[in-house]
C-alpha positions in Angstrom: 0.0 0.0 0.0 1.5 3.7 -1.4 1.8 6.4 1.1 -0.2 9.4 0.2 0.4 12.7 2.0 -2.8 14.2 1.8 -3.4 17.9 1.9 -6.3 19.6 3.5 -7.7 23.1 1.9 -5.9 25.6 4.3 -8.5 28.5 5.1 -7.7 31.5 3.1 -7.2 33.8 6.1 -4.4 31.4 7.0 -3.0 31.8 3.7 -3.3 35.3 3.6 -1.7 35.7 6.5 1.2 33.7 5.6 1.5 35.2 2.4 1.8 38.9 4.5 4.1 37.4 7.1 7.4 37.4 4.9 9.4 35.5 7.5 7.1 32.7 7.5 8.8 30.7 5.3 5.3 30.1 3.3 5.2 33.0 1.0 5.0 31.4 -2.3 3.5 28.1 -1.2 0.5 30.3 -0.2 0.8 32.7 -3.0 0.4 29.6 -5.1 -2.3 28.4 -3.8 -4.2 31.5 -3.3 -3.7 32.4 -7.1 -5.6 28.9 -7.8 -8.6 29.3 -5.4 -8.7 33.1 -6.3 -11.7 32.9 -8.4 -13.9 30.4 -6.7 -13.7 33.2 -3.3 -16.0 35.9 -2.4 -15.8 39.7 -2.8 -14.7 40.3 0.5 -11.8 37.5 -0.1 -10.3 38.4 -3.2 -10.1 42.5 -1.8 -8.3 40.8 0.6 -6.3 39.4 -1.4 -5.8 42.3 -3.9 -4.9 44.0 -1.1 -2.3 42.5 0.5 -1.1 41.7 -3.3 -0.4 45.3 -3.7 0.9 46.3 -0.3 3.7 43.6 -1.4 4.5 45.3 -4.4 5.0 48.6 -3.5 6.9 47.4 0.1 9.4 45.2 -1.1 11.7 43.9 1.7 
């Protein structure tokens, strides 16, 4: 029998929160993942998201 590692959809304020925390160590992991599920979130989410998306742009550390 194969060993799966199965992963569980992460709630998107966790990602987004370790997306903004650059010393998480889980910026592109969630950056990745929030890009995919981007579409399929509500309003409020994806200004969220946009949001934070931005703020890294234009603060680059």
């Amino acid at each position: 029998m194969k060993d799966y590692n199965i992963k569980r959809n992460a709630p998107i304020a966790q990602l987004i929160k370790n997306y903004i925390d650059k010393k998480s160590g889980k910026v592109s992991e969630s950056r990745k993942e929030i890009q995919w599920r981007f579409k399929y979130l509500d309003w409020k989410d994806q200004k969220k998201i946009i949001l934070a998306f931005l703020d890294s742009r234009s603060n680059p550390r």
